[in-house]
PDB file of N, CA, C and O in Angstrom:
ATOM      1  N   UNK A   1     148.440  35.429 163.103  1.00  0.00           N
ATOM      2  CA  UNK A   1     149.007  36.716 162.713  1.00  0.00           C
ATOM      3  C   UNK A   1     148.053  37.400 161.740  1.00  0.00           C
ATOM      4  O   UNK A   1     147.477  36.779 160.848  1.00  0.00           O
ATOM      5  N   UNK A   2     147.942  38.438 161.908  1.00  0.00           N
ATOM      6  CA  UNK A   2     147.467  39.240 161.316  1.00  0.00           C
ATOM      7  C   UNK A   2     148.080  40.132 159.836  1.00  0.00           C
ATOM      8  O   UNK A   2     149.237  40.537 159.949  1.00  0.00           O
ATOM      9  N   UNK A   3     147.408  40.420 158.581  1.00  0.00           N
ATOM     10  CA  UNK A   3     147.764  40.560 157.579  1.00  0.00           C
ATOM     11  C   UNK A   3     147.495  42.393 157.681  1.00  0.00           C
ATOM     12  O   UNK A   3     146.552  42.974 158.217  1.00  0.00           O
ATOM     13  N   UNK A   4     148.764  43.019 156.917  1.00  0.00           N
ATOM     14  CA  UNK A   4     148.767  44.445 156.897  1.00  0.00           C
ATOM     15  C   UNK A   4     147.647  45.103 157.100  1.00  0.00           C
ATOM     16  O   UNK A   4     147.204  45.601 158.135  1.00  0.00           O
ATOM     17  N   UNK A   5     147.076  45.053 155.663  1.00  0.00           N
ATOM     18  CA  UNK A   5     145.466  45.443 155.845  1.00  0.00           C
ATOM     19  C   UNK A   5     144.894  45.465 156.806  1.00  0.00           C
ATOM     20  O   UNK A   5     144.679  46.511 157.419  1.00  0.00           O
ATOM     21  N   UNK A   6     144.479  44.248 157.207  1.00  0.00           N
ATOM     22  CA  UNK A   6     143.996  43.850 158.592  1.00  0.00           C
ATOM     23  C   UNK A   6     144.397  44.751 159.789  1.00  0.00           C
ATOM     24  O   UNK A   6     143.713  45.080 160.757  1.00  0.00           O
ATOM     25  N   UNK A   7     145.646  45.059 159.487  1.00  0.00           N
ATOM     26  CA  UNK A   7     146.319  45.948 160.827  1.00  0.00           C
ATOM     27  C   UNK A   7     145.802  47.304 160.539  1.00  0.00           C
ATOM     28  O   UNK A   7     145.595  47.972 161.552  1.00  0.00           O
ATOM     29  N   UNK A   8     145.488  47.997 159.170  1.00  0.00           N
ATOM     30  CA  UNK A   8     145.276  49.317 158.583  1.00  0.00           C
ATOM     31  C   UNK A   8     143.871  49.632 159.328  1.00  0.00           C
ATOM     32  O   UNK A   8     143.583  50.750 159.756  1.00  0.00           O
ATOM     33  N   UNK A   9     142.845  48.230 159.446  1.00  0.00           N
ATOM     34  CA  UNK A   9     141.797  48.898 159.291  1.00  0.00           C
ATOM     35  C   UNK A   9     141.197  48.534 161.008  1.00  0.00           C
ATOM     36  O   UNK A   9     140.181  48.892 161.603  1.00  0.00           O
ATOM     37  N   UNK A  10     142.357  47.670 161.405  1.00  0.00           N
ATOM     38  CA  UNK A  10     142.392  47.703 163.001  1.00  0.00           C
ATOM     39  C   UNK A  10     142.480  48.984 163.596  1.00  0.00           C
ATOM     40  O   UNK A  10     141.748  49.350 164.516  1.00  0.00           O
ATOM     41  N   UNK A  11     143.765  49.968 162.851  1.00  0.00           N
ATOM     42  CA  UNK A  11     144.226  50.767 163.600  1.00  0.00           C
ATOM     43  C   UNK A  11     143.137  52.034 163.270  1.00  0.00           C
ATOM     44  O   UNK A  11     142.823  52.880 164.107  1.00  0.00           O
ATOM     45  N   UNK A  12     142.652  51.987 161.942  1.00  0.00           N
ATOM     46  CA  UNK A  12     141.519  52.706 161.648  1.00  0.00           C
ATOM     47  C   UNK A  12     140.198  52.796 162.471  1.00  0.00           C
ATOM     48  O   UNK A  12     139.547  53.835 162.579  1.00  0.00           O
ATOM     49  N   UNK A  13     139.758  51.206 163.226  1.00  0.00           N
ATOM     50  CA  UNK A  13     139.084  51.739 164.357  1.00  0.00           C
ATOM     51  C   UNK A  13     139.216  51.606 165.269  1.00  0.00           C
ATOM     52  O   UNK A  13     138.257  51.456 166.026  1.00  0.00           O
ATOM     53  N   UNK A  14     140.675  51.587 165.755  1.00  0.00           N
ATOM     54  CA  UNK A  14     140.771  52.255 166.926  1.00  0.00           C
ATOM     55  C   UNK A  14     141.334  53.717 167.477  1.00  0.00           C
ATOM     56  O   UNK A  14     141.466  54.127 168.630  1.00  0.00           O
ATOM     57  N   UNK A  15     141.705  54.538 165.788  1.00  0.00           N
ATOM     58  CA  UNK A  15     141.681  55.728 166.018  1.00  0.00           C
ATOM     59  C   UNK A  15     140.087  56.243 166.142  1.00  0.00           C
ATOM     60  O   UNK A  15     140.038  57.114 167.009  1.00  0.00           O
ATOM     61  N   UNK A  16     139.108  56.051 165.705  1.00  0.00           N
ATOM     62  CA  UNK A  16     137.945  56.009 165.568  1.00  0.00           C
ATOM     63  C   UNK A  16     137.112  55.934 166.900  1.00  0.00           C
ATOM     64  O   UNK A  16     136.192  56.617 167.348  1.00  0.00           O
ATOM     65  N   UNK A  17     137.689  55.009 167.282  1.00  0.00           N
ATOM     66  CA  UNK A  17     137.286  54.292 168.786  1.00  0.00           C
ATOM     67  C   UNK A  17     138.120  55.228 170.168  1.00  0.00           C
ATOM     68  O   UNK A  17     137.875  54.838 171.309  1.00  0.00           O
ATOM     69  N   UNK A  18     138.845  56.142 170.026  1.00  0.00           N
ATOM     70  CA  UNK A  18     140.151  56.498 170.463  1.00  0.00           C
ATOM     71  C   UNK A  18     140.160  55.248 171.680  1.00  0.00           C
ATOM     72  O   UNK A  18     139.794  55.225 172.855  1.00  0.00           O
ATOM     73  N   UNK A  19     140.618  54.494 170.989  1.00  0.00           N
ATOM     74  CA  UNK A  19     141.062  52.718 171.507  1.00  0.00           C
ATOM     75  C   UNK A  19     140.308  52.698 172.897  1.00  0.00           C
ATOM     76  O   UNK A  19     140.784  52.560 174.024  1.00  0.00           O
ATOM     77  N   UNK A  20     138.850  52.895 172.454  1.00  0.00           N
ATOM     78  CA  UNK A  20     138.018  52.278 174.031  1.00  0.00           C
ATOM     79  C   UNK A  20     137.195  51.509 173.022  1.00  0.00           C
ATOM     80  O   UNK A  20     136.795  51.664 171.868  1.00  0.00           O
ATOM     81  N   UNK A  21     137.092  50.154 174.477  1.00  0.00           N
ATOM     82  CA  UNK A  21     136.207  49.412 174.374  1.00  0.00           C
ATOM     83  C   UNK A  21     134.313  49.628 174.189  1.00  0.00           C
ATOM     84  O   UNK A  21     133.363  48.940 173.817  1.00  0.00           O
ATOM     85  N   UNK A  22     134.482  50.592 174.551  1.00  0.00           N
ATOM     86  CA  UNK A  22     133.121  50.605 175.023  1.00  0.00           C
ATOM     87  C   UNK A  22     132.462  51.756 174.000  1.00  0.00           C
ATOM     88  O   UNK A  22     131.280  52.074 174.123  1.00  0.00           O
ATOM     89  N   UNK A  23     133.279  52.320 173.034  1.00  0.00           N
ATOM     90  CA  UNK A  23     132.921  53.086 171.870  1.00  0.00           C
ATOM     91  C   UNK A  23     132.727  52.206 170.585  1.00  0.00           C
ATOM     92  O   UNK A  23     133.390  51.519 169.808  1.00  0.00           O
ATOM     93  N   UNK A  24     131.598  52.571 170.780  1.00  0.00           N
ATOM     94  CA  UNK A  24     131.078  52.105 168.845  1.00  0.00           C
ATOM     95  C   UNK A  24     130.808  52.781 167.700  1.00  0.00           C
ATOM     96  O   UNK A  24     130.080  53.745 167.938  1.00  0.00           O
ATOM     97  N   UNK A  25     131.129  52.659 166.426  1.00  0.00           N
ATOM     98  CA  UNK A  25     130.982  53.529 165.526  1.00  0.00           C
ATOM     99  C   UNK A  25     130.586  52.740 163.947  1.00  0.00           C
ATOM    100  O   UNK A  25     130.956  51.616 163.609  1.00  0.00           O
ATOM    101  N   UNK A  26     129.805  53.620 163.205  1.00  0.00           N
ATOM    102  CA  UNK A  26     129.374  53.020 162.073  1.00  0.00           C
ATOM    103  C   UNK A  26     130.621  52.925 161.050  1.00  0.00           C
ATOM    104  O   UNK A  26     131.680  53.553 161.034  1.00  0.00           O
ATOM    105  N   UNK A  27     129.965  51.606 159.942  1.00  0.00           N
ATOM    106  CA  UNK A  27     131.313  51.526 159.285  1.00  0.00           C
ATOM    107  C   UNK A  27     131.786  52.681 158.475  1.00  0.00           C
ATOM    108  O   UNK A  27     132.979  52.617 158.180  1.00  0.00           O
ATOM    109  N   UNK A  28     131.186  53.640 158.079  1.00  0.00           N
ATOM    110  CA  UNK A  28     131.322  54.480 157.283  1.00  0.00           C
ATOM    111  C   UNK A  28     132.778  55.533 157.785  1.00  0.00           C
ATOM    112  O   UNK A  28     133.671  56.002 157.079  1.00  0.00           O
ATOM    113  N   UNK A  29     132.548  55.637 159.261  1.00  0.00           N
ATOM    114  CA  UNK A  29     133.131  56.731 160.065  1.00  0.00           C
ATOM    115  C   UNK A  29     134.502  56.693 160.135  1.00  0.00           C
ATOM    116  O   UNK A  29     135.246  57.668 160.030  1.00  0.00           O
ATOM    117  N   UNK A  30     135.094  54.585 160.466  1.00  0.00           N
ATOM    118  CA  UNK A  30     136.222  54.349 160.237  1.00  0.00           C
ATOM    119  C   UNK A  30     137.064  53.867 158.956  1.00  0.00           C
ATOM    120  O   UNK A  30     138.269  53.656 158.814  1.00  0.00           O
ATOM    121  N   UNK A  31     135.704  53.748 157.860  1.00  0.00           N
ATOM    122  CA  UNK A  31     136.564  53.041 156.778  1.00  0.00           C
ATOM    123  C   UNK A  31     136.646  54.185 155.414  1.00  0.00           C
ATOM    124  O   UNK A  31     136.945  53.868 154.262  1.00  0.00           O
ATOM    125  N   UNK A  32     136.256  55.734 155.949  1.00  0.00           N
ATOM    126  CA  UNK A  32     135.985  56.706 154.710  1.00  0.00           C
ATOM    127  C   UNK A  32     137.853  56.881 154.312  1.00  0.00           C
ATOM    128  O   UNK A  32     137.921  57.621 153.330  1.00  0.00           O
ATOM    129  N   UNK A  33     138.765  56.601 154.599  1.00  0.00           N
ATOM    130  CA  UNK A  33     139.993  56.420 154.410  1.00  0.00           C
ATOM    131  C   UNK A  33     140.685  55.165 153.143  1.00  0.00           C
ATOM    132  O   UNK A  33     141.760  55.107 152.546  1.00  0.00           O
ATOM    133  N   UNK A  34     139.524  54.345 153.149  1.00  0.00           N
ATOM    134  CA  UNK A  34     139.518  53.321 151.873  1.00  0.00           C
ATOM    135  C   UNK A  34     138.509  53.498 150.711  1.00  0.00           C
ATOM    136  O   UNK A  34     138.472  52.787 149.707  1.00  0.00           O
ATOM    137  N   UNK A  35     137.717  54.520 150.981  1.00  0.00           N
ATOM    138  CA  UNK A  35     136.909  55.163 150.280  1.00  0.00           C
ATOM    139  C   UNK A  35     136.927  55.374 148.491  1.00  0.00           C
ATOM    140  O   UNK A  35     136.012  55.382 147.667  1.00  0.00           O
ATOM    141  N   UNK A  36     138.137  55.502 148.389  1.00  0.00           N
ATOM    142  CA  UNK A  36     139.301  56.747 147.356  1.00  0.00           C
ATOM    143  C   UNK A  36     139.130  55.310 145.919  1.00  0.00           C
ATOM    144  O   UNK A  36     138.880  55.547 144.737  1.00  0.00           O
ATOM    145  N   UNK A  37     139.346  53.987 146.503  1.00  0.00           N
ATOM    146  CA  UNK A  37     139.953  53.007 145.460  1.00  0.00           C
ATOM    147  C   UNK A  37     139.107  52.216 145.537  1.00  0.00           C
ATOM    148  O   UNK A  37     138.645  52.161 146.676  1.00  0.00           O
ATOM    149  N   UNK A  38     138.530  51.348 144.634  1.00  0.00           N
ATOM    150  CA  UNK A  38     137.378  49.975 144.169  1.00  0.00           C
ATOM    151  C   UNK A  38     138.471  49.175 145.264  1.00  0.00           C
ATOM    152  O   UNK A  38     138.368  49.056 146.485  1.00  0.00           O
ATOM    153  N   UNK A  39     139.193  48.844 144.641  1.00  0.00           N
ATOM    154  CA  UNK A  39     140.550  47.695 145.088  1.00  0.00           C
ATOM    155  C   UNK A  39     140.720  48.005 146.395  1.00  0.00           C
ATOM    156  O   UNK A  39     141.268  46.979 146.796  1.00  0.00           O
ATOM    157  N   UNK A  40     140.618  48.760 147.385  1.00  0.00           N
ATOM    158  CA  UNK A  40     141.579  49.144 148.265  1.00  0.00           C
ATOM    159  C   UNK A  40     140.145  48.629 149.482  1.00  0.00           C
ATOM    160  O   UNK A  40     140.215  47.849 150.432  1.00  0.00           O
ATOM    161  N   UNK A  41     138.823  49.496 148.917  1.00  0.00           N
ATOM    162  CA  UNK A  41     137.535  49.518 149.725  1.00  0.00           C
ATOM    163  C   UNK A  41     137.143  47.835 149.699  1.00  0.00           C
ATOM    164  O   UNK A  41     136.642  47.430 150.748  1.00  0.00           O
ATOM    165  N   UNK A  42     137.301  46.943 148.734  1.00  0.00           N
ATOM    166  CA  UNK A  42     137.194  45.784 148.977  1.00  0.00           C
ATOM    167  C   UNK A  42     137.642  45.148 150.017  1.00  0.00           C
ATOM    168  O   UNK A  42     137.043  44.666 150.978  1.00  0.00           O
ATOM    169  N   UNK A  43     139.164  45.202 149.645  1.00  0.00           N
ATOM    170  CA  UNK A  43     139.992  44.636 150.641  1.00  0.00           C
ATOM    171  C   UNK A  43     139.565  45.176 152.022  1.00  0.00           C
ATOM    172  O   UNK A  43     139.465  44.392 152.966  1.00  0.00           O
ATOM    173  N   UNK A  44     139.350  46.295 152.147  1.00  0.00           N
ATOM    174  CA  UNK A  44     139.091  46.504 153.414  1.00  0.00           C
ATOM    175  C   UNK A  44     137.862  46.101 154.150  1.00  0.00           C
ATOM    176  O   UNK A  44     137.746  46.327 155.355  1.00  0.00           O
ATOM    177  N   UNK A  45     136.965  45.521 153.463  1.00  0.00           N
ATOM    178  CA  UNK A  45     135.609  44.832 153.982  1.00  0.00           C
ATOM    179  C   UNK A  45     136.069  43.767 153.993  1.00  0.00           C
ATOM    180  O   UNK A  45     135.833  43.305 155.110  1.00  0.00           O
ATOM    181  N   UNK A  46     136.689  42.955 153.315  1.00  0.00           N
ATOM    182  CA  UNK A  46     137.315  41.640 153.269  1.00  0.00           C
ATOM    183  C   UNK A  46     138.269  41.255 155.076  1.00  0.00           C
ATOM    184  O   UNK A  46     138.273  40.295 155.847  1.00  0.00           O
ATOM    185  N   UNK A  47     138.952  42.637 155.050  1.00  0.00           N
ATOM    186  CA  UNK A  47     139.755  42.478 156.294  1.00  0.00           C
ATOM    187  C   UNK A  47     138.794  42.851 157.307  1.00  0.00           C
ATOM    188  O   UNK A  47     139.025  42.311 158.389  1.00  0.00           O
ATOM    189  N   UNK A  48     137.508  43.820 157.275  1.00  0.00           N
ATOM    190  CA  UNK A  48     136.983  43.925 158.580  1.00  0.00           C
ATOM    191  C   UNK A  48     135.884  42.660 158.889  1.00  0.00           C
ATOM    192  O   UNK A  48     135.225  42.673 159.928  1.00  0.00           O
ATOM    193  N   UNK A  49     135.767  41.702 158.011  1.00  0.00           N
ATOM    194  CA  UNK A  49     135.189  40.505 158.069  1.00  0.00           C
ATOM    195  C   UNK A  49     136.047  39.321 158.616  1.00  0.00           C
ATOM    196  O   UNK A  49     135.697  38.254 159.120  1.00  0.00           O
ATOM    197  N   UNK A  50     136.958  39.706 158.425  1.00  0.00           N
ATOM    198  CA  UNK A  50     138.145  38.340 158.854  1.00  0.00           C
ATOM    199  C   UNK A  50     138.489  39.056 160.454  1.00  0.00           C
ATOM    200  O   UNK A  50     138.562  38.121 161.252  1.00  0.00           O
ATOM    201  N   UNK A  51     138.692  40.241 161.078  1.00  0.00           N
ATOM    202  CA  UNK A  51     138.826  40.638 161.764  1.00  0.00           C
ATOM    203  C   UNK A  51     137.519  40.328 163.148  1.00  0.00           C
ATOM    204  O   UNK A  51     137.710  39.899 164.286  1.00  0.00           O
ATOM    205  N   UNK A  52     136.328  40.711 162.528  1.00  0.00           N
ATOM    206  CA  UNK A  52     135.424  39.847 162.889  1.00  0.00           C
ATOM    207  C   UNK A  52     134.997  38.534 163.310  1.00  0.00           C
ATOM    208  O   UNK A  52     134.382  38.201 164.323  1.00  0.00           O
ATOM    209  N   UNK A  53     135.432  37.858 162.355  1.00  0.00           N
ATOM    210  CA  UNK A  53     135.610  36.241 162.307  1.00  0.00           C
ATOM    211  C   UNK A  53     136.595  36.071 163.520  1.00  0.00           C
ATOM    212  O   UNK A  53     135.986  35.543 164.450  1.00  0.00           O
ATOM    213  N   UNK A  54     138.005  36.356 163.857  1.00  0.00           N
ATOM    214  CA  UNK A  54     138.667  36.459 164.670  1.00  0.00           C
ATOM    215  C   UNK A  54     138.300  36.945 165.853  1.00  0.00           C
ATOM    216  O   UNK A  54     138.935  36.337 166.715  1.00  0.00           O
ATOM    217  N   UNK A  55     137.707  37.609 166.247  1.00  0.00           N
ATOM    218  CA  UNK A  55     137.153  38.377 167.446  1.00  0.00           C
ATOM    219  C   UNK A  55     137.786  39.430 168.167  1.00  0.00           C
ATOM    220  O   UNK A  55     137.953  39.507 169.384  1.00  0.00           O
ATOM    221  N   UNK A  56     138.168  40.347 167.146  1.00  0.00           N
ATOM    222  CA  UNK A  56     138.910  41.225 167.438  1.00  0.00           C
ATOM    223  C   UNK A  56     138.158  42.840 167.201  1.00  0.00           C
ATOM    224  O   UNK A  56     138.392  43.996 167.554  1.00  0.00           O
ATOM    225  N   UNK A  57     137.148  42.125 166.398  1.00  0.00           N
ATOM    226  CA  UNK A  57     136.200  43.570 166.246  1.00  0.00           C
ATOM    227  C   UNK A  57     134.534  43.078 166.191  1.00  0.00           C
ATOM    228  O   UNK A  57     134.145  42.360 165.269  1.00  0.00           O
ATOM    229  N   UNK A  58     133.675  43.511 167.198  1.00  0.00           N
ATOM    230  CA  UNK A  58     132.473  43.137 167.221  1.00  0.00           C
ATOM    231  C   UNK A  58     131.544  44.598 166.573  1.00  0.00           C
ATOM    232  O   UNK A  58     131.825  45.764 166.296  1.00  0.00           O
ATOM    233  N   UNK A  59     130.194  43.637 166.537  1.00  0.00           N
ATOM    234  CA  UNK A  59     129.124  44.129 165.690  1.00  0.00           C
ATOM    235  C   UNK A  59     127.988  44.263 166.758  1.00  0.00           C
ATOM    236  O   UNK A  59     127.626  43.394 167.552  1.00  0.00           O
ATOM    237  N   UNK A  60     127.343  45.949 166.564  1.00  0.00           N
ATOM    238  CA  UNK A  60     126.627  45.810 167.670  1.00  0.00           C
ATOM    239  C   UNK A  60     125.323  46.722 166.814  1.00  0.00           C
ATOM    240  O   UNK A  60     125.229  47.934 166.622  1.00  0.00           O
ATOM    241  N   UNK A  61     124.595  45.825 166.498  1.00  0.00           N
ATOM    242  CA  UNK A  61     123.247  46.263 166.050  1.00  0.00           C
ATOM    243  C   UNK A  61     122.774  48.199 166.499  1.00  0.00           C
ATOM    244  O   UNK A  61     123.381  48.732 167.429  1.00  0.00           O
ATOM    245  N   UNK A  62     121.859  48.873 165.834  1.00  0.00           N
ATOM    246  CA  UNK A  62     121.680  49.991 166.529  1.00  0.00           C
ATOM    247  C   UNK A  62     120.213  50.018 165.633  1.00  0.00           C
ATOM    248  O   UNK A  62     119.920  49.176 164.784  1.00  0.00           O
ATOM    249  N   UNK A  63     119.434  51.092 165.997  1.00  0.00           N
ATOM    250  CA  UNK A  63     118.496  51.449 165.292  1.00  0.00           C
ATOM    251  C   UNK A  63     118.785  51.974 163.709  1.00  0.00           C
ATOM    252  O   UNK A  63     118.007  51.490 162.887  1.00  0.00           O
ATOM    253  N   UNK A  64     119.461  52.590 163.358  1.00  0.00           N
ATOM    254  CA  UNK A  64     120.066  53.403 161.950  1.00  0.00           C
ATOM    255  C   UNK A  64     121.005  52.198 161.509  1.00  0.00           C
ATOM    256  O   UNK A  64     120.456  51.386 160.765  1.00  0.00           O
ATOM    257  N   UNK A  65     121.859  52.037 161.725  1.00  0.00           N
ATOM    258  CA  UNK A  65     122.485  51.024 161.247  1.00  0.00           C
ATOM    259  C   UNK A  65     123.259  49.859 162.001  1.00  0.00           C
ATOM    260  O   UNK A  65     122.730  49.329 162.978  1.00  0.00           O
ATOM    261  N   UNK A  66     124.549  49.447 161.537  1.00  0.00           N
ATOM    262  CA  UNK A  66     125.416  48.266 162.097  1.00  0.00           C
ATOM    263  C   UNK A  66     126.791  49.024 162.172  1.00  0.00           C
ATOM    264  O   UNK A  66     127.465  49.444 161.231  1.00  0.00           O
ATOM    265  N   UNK A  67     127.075  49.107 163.696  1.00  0.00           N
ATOM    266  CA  UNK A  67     128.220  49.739 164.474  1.00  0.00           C
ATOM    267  C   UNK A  67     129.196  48.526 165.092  1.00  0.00           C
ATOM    268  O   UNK A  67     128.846  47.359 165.266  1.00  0.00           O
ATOM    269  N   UNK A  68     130.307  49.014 165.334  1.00  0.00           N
ATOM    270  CA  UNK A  68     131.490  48.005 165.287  1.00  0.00           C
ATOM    271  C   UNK A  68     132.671  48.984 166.260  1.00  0.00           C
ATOM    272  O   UNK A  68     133.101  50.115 166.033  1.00  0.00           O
ATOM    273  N   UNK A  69     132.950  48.083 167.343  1.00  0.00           N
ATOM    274  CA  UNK A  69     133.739  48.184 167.997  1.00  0.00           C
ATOM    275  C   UNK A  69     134.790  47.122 168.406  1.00  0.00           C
ATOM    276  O   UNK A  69     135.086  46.153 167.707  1.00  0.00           O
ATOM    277  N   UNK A  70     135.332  47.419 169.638  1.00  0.00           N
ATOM    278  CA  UNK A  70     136.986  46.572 169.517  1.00  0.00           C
ATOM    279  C   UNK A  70     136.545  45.789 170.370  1.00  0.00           C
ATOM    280  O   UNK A  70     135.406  46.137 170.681  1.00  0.00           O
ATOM    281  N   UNK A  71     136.935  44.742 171.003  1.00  0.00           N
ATOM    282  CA  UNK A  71     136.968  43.560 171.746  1.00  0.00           C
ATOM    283  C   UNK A  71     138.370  43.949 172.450  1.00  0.00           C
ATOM    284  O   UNK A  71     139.321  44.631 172.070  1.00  0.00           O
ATOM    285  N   UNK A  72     138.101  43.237 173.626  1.00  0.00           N
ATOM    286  CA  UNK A  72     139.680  43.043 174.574  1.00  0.00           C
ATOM    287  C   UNK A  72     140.776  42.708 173.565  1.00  0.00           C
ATOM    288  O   UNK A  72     141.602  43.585 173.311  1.00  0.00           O
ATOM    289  N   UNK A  73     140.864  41.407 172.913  1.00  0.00           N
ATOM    290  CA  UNK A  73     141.904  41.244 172.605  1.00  0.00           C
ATOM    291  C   UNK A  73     142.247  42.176 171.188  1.00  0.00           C
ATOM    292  O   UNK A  73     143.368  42.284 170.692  1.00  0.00           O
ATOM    293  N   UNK A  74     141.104  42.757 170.720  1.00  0.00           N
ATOM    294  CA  UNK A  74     141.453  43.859 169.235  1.00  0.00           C
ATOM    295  C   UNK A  74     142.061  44.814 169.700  1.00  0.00           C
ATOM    296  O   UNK A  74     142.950  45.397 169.080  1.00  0.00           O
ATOM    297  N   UNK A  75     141.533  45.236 171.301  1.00  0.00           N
ATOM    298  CA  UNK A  75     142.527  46.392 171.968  1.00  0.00           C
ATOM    299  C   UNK A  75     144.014  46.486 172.404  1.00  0.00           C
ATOM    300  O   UNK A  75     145.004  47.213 172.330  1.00  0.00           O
ATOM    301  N   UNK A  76     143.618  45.445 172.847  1.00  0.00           N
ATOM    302  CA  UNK A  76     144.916  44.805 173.277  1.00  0.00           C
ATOM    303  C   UNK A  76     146.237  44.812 172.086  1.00  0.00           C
ATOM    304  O   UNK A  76     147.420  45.088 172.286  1.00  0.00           O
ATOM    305  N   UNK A  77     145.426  44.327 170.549  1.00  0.00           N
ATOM    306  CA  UNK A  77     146.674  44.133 169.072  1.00  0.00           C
ATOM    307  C   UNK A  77     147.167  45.363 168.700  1.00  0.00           C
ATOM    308  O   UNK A  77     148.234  45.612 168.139  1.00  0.00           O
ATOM    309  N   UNK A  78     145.904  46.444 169.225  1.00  0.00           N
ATOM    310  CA  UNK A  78     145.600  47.236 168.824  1.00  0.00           C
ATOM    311  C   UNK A  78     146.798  48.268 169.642  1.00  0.00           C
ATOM    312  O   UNK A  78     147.681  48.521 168.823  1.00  0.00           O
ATOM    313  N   UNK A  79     146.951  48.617 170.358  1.00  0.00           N
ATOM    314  CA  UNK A  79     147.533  48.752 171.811  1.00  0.00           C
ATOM    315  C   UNK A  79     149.371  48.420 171.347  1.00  0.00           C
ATOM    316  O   UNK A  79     150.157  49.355 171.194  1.00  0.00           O
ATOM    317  N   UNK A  80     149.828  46.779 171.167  1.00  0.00           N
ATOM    318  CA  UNK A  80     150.683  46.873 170.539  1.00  0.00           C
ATOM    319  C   UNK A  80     151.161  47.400 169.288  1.00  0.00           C
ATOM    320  O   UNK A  80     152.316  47.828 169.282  1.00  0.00           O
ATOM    321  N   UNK A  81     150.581  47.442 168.376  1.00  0.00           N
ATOM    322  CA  UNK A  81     150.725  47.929 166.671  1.00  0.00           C
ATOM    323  C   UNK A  81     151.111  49.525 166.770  1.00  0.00           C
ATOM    324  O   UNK A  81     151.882  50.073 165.982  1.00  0.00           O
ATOM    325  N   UNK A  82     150.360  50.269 168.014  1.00  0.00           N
ATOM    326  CA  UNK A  82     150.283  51.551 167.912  1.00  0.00           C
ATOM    327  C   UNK A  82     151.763  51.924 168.530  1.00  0.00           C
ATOM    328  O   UNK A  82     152.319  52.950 168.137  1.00  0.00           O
ATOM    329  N   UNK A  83     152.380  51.086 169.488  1.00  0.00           N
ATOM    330  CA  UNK A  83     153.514  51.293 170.341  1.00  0.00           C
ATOM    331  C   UNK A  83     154.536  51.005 169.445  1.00  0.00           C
ATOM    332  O   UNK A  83     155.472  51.719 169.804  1.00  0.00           O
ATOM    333  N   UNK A  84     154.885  50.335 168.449  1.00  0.00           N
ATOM    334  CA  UNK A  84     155.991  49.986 167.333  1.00  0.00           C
ATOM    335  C   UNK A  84     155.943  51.013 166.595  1.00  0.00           C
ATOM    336  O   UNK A  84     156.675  51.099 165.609  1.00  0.00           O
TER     337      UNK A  84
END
């Protein structure tokens, strides 16, 4: 199971992503929403690392920087969370 946060910054890129697989985006684009708080921007690297670890959000090298998109099953959590 997945922890709130975790779900915040899921759903953060997959509004980002408009929930396709095959869209990638830098971290900046989906996480300027945790931006605002020390406390809040932590946690949220904390959760897009554990999210990672899980395989629910991959890392896809680029020339400029490190872009991050959803995996089947991140779409898939992703997919439910949005329907509740």
């Amino acid at each position: 199971m997945i922890s709130e946060f975790e779900k915040l910054v899921l759903i953060s890129i997959c509004k980002a992503t408009n929930t396709s697989k095959s869209a990638h985006n830098p971290k900046p684009y989906f996480m300027k929403k945790f931006q605002n708080n020390k406390h809040q921007r932590k946690a949220a690297e904390r959760a897009l690392l554990s999210l990672i670890a899980r395989g629910y959000v991959s890392k896809h090298p680029t020339r400029g920087e490190m872009t991050y998109g959803l995996t089947g099953d991140g779409l898939a959590i992703c997919r439910e969370i949005l329907k509740h």
